[in-house]
N, C-alpha and C positions, 0 to 999 in steps of 0.2 A: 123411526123406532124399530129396533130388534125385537120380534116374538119371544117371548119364550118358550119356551120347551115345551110340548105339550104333554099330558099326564103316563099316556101309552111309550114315550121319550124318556121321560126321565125315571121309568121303570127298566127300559130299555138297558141304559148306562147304568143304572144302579146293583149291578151285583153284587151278589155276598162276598166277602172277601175269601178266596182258597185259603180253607186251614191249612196250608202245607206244614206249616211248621209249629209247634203247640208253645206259648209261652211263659205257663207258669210255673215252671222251675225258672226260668230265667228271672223272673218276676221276684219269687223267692232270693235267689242270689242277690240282686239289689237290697234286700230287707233285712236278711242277716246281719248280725252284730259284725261291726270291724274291731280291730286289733288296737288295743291300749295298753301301755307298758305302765307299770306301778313301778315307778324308779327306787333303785334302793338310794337310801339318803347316808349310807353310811360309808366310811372307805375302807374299801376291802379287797384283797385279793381274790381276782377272779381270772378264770381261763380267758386267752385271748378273743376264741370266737364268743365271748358273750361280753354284753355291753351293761346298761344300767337295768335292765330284766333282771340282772343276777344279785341274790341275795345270799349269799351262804348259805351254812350249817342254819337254818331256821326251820322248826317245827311245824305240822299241818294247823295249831293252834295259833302259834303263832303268823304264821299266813291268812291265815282266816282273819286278824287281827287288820290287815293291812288290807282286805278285802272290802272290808267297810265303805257303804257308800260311794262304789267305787263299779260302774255301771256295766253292763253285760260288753264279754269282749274284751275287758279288763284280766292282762295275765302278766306272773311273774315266774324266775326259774329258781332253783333253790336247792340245795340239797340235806336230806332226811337225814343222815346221819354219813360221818365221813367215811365210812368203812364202805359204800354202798359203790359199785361199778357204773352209775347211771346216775341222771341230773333228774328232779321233778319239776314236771311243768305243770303250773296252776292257772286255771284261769274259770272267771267267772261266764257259765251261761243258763239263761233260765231263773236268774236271782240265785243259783245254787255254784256252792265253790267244787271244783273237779281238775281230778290228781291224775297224773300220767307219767310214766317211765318216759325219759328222753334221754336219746342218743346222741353222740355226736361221732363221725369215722371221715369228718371233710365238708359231711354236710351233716345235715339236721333230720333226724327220724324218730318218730312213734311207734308206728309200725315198718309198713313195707314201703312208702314211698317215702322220697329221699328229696329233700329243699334246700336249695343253696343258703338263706336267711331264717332266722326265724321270725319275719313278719310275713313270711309266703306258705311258713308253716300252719302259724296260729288262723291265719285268714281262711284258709282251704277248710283246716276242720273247722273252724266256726260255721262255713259256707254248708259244709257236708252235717253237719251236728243239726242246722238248721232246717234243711231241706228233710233229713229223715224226719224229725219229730213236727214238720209241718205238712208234710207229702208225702205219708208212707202210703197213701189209697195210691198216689200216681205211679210212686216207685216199683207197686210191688205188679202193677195190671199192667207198666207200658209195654212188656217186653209179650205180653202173653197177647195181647190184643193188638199186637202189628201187624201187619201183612204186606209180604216181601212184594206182589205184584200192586198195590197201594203206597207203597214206601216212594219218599222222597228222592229217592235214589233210580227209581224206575221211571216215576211222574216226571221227572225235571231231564231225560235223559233216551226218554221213551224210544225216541228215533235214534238215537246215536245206537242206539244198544242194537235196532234192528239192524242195522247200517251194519255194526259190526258182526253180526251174527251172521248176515248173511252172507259173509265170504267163506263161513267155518261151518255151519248149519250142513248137517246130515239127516235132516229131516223125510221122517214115513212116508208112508202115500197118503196115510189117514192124515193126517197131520197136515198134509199140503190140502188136501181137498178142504178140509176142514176152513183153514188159510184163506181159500179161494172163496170157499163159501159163506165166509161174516167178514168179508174183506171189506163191507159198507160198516159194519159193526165195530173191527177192528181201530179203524181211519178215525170214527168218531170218538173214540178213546186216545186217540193221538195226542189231540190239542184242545181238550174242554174250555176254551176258552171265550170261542163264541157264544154270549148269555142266550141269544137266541134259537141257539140250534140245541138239539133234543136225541140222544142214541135212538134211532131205531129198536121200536119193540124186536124183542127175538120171537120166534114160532116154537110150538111146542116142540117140535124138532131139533130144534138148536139148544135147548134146555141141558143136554146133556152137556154146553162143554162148560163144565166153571172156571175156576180164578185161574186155579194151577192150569189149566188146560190154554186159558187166554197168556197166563205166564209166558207159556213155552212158545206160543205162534211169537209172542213179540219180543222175547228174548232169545230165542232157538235153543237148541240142545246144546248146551255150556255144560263141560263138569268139571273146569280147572276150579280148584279150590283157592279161597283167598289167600293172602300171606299178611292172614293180622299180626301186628304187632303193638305191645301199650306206647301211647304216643301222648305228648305233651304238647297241647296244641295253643297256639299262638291267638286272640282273641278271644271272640266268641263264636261256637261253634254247635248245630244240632246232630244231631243221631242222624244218620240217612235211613236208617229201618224204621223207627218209630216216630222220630220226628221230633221230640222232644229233646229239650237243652242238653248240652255236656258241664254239668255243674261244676264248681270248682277251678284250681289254678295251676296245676299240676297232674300229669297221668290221668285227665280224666277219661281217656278212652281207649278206643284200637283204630287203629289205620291198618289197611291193607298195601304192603309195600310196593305190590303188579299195580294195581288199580285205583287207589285211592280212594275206597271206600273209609266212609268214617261210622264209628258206630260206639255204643257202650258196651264195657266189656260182655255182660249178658246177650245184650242184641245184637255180638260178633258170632254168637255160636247159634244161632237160628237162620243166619243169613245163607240162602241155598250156595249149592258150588257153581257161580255163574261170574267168577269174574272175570275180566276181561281186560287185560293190560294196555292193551290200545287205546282203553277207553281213558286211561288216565293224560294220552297227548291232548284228548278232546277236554276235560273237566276245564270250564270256562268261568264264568261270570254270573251268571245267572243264578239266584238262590244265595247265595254267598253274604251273610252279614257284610254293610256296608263299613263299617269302620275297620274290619278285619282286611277289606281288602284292596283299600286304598290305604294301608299300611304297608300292605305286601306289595303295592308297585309305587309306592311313597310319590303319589296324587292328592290332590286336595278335589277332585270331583272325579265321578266312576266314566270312563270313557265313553260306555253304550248312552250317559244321558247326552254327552258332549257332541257326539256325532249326530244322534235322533234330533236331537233339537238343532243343530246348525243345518240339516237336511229339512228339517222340516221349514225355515225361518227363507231358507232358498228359495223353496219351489211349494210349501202348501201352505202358506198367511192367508192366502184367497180360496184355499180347498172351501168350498160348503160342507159344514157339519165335521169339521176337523178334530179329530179324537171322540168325534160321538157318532159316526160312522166308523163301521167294523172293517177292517183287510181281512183279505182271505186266511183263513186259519191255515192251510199249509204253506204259502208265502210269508206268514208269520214266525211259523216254525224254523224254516229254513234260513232267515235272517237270525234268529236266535241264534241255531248254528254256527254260521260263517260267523258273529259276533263271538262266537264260542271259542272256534276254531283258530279265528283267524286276528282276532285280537281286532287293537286299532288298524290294521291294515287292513280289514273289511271294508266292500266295497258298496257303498247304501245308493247310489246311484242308478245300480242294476234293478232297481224294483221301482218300477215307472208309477206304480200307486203309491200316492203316499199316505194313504190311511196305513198299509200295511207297516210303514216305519212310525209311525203314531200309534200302532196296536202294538209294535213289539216294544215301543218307550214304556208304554202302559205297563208293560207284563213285566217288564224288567223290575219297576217298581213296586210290583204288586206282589213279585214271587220274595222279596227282599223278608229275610227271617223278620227285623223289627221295620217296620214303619217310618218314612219320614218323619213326622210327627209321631212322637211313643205315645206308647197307654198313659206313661207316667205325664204327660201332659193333658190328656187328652179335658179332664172334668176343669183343670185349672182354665182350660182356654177358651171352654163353654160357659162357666162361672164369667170369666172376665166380657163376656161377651153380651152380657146383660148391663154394662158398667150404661149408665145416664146419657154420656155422651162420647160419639166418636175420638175425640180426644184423649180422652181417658182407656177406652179398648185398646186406641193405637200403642197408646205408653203401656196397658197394663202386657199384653201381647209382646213386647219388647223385652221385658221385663223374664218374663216366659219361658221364650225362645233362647236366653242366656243356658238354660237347665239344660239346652241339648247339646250332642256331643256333635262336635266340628265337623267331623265327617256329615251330619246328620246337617245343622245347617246351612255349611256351605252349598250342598246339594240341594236344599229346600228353597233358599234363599234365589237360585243359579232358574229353578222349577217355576219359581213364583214368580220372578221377573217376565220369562218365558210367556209365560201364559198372558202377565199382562199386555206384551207385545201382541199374542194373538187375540186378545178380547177389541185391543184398539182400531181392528181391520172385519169387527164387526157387522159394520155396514157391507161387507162384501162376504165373510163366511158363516155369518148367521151364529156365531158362538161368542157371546156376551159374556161378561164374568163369572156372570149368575150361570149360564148353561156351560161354562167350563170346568165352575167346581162343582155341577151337580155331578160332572162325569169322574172327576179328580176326588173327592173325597173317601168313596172306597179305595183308592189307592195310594192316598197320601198321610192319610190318617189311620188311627186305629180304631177302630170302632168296637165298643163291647161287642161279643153276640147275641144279646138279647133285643140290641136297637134296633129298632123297623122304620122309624120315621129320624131323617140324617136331617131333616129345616135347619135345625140350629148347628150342624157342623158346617152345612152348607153355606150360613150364612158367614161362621167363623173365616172360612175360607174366600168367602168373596170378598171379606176386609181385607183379607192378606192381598189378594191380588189388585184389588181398587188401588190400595193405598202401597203399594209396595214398595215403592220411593221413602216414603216415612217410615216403615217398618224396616227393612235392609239397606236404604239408601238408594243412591243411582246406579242401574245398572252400569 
């Protein structure tokens, strides 16, 4: 028999999940009304780019007529009278009918942004309609309550930035001393990623340097200014200054063209003059929604889990405490890197410990904006998880996992199998199902932030991998 974990153990691998990335505008966007066409039933001459949306000369009374019983997200185009230089777009949201000047000059406009269709139009505003009168506390604080040395953009990049700084850096005397002197202080802000390790208290001495001060040691003295421009971004994608979603389908933000920062237009003009053109040869993998970015190298699994797990299935199946023993946070880092760097061409063989290509599997999953397993799963899979008998979890579980996006299970499915292979070499690494997914559940799931006790995800997850033949098949 395999031990289990013991209590001081499974506190150990249990970390909070890093908010990097905030989700409930994304969340929102999911819940917003979609786009319903009220077809005109009648024949009639209409301009070419408009299809059965268009109803002619018809009144706002008469629209409202056609509005009937006819559910939020529901819109047709029409025009008020023929003298009029513009079309009206109606469409239902809120249970209330609302009128809009629309244009056409190639594409489709309201205002300033411009959509090849009109179902990329209505969708955007409905998304944007929704998220103001659901989230205006989030909209109106995220931008005031960021901070550029806390931004996902510095967190996920920490050392590239020094990296780069330091060939261009014209840094003071105070400034190096400084550097030298919280250089233990600095390191532990590198890589927060060992649960166990803790920043060194500062002395009343050191009090003096704050955010902006620890900014500058680990960015250096940068003033080139970004080169934002609005950008139309492919996916789903967060803010790198505040962290929160880029709502919408169209222009929802600014890129910077040197560096590839991404931000909302508000949280491009807060963003200090630190950019750094180089940095954009390095922007890798890491942090990057998974379905966005095995789109963009048109993969069916993200290459860091592909490499991490056939390195690990080589040489650590017999590691003792395999993913629930820590690698060194800077040999972590630096595999991040080179995987950053250097694509599939990184070489995982150079890091003779293989907890550290186990810690950097971890992280990669953990830093991933949404979750293996979504929020939107997450009560359904607990609920079914009470079902009477095994049989029924397995089927209801089945069932389930249809709801996620292919990116999402193919990766999970690819994960789950994995692990069953290492739970079956138990008898030699001490890591049984149950103490696999007590370590895997902060990072394969979503967990509210108010849960404290994970038993029943834990146990969700140990069905997945018990039985993982019956759930995804043979590997």
């Amino acid at each position: 028999m395999v031990n289990q974990m013991t209590d001081g153990e499974v506190r150990a691998t249990m970390p909070a999940r890093r908010h990097l990335w905030k989700l409930e505008l994304y969340k929102l966007q999911l819940e917003a009304p979609t786009p319903k066409i009220i077809p005109c039933q009648k024949e009639i001459d209409r301009p070419v780019y408009f299809g059965s949306e268009y109803h002619g000369i018809i009144s706002h009374k008469e629209a409202a007529v056609l509005f009937e019983n006819e559910p939020n997200g529901s819109y047709l185009v029409r025009k008020g009278f023929d003298s009029n230089n513009f079309f009206t777009m109606s469409w239902c949201f809120n249970g209330e009918i609302h009128h809009f000047k629309l244009f056409y000059d190639g594409r489709y406009y309201v205002k300033d942004k411009r959509y090849e269709t009109m179902h990329e139009l209505i969708a955007d505003g409905l998304v944007t309609r929704y998220i103001q009168s659901h989230a205006a506390h989030i909209t109106e604080l995220m931008h005031e309550k960021a901070a550029y040395q806390e931004s996902p953009y510095v967190t996920l990049n920490r050392r590239k930035l020094r990296a780069l700084s330091n060939k261009n850096k014209t840094m003071n005397a105070s400034i190096e001393d400084l550097t030298n002197k919280n250089l233990t202080f600095v390191e532990s802000c590198d890589f927060p990623q060992n649960t166990n390790a803790r920043p060194p208290t500062m002395s009343t001495s050191d009090s003096v340097i704050n955010n902006d001060t620890i900014s500058n040691i680990l960015i250096g003295k940068y003033t080139k200014e970004h080169s934002f421009k609005v950008h139309t971004f492919k996916g789903l994608n967060w803010c790198e200054f505040c962290a929160n979603f880029l709502w919408g389908f169209t222009a929802q933000g600014m890129k910077c063209e040197d560096c590839g920062f991404i931000a909302h237009t508000k949280c491009s003009k807060l963003v200090p003059s630190h950019c750094m053109p180089d940095l954009k040869k390095l922007r890798g993998v890491f942090g990057i929604d998974l379905t966005t970015l095995l789109n963009a190298h048109s993969s069916t699994l993200p290459f860091v889990v592909k490499k991490c797990v056939k390195e690990i299935e080589a040489r650590g199946m017999e590691q003792e405490g395999i993913y629930r023993i820590s690698g060194f946070a800077d040999e972590i880092e630096a595999l991040k890197m080179a995987l950053d760097r250097d694509g599939e061409a990184a070489n995982l063989s150079e890091y003779s410990n293989i907890n550290v290509i186990a810690g950097c599997l971890k992280l990669y999953l953990r830093l991933l904006p949404i979750p293996l397993l979504t929020d939107q799963l997450h009560q359904k899979l607990i609920d079914a998880s009470y079902l009477k008998t095994l049989s029924d979890q397995i089927s209801s579980f089945r069932e389930i996992l249809t709801d996620l996006p292919p990116a999402h299970y193919n990766t999970l499915q690819y994960m789950i199998q994995h692990l069953h292979r290492v739970s079956l070499q138990a008898h030699v690494n001490k890591m049984n199902a149950h103490n696999l997914c007590t370590v895997f559940v902060p990072t394969l799931m979503a967990i509210p932030p108010q849960s404290t006790d994970l038993t029943q995800e834990i146990h969700v997850l140990e069905i997945f991998v018990t039985n993982s033949a019956k759930i995804f098949g043979t590997s």
